[in-house]
C-alpha positions in Angstrom: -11.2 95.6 -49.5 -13.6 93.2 -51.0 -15.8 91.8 -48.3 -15.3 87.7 -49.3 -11.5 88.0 -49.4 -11.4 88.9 -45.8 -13.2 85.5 -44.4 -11.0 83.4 -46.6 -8.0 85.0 -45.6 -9.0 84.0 -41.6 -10.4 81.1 -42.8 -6.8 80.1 -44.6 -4.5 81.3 -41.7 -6.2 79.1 -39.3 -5.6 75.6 -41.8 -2.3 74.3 -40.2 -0.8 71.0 -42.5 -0.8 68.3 -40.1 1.8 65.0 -41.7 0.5 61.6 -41.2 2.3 60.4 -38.2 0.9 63.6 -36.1 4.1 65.2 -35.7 5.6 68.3 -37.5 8.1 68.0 -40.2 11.0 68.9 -38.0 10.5 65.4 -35.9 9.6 63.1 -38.7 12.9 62.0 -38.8 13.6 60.8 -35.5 10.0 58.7 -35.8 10.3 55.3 -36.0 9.0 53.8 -39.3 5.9 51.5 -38.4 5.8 47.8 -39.6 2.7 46.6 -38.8 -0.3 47.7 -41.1 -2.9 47.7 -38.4 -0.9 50.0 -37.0 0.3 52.8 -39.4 -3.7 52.6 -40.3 -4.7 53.8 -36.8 -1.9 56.9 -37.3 -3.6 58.0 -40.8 -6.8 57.9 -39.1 -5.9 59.6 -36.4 -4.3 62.6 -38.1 -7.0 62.7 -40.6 -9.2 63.3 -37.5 -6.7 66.1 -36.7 -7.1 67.6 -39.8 -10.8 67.3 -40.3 -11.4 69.1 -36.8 -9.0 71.8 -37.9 -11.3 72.0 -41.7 -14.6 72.1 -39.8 -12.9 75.3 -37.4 -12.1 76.8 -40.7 -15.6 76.1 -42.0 -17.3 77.6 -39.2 -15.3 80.7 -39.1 -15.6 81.1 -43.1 -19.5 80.3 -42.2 -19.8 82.8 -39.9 -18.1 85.4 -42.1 -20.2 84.5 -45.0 -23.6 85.3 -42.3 -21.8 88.7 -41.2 -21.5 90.0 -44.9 -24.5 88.8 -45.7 -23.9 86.9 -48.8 -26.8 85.0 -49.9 -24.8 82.4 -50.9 -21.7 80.5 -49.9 -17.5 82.5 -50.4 -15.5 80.3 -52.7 -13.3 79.6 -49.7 -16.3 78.6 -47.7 -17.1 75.8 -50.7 -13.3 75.2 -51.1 -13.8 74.1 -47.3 -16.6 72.0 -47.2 -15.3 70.4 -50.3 -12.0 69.3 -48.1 -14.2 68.6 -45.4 -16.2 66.1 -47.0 -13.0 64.4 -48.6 -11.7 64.0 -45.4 -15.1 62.4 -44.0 -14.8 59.6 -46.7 -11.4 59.0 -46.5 -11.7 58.4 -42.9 -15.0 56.5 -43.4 -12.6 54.4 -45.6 -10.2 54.1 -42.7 -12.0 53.1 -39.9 -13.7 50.3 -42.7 -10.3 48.7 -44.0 -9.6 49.0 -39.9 -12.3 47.1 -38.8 -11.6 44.5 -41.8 -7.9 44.0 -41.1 -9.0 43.8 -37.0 -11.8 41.4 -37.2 -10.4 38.1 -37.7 -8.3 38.6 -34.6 -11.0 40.2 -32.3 -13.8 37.7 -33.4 -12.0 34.2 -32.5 -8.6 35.0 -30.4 -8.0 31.5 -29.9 -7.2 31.2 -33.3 -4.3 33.1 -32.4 -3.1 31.6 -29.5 -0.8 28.1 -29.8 -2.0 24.8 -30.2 -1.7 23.1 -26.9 1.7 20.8 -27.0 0.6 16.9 -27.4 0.8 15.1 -24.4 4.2 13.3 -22.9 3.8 9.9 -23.7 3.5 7.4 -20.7 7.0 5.9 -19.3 7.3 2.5 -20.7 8.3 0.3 -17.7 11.2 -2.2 -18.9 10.3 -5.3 -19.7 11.4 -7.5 -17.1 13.9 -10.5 -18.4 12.6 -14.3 -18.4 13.7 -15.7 -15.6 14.6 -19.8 -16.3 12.5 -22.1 -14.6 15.1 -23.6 -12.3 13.7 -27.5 -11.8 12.5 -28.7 -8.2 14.8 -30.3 -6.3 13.3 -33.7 -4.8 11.4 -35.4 -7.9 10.7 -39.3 -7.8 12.9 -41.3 -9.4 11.3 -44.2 -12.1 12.2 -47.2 -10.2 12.0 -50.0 -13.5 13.4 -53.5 -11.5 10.1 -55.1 -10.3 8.1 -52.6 -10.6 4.3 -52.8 -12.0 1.9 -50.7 -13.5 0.5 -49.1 -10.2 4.2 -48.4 -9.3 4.4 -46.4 -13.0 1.3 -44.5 -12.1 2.3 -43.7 -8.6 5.5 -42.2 -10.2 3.9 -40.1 -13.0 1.8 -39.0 -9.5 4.4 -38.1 -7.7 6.2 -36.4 -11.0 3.1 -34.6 -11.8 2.5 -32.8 -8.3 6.0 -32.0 -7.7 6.1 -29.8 -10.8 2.5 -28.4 -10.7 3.4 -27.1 -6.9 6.6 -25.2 -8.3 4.4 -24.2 -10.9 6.6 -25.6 -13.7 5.6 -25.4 -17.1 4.0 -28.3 -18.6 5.7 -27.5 -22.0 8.7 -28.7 -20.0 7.6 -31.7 -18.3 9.3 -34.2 -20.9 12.3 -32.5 -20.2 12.2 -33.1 -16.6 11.0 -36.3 -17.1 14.7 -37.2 -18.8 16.2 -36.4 -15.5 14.0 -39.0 -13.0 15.0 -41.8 -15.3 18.0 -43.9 -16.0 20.2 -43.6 -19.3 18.5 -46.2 -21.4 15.3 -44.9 -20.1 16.1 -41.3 -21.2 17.4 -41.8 -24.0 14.1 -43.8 -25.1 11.9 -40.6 -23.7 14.5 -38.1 -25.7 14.0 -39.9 -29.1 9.8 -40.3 -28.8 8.4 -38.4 -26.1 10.5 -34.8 -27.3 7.8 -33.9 -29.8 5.1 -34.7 -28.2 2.5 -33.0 -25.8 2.4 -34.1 -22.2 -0.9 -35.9 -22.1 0.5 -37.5 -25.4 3.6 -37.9 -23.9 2.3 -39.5 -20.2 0.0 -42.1 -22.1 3.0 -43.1 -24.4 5.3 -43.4 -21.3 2.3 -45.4 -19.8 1.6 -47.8 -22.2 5.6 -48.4 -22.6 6.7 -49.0 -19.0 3.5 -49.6 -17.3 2.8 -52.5 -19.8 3.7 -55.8 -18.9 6.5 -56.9 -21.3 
């Protein structure tokens, strides 16, 4: 028997096919197929591993055959293995590079991944409390007209003035309360020119009407 055909006869009985997912032909079926990318990459490189430490056995044993006959140079099956063998180091040079690739984004900034933070609640709005109506003080002076003079008049608006201010009435209402300290002819005069007008306008009007001598 020719002395090369007995290493590559060893060498082929110890190369064992080995599928992609690791497991022998008899459980493929019952193998979930894999989705994700990232990971059916990790099972090619992992059985290409598997395969390329069953080559380099091979290669050692057709090595060491080639040594015990002899030979000067290499068996055919010795260079028919370390031509797999070096196919199967750049194809899983090429793995482990489109790995690292597909991996990187997500290993280099994880935050990227996570969710944005939800937006903040905004505050409760507290209801807006309802206008309450100025309710006028009870116990204003009353415009006394029959004999009275101007210091009388003053003394009035006086009186008027701080009554209001210490029930902290509003002075854009002050005409209007006015109508109610006065008699009918007297509030009718105030309605029809003191309505429209501001209540320092309004007081010297009232002033120079009542408190002048007629």
């Amino acid at each position: 028997m020719d002395n090369e055909s007995q290493p590559a006869g060893s060498a082929q009985a110890s190369q064992v096919h080995v599928p992609a997912d690791g497991n022998d032909a008899g459980h493929h079926a019952e193998q979930p197929e894999l989705s994700d990318p990232i990971a059916r990459l990790e099972e090619s490189i992992a059985a290409t591993e598997l395969r390329l430490r069953v080559v380099a056995n091979d290669l050692a044993v057709s090595t060491l055959a080639d040594a015990a006959a002899s030979r000067s140079t290499a068996s055919s099956n010795t260079r028919n293995v370390r031509t797999e063998a070096q196919s199967l180091r750049d194809n899983l040079a090429a793995l482990r590079e489109t790995l690292t690739i597909l991996t990187a984004p997500a290993r280099s900034s994880p935050a990227s991944s996570a969710p944005a933070p939800a937006p903040p609640a905004p505050a409760p709005t507290q209801p807006s409390k309802p206008v309450r109506p100025f309710s006028l003080p009870s116990g204003l002076p009353r415009l006394q007209r029959a004999g009275a003079s101007a210091q009388t008049v003053h003394e009035f608006l006086t009186a008027f003035e701080d009554r209001l201010r210490a029930h902290n009435y509003p002075e854009s209402r002050y005409v209007d309360a006015l109508l109610t300290c006065c008699s009918k002819s007297e509030a009718d005069w105030c309605r029809d020119e003191l309505r429209d007008l501001t209540w320092g306008s309004a007081k010297d009007r009232f002033l120079k009407h009542f408190a002048t001598p007629t």
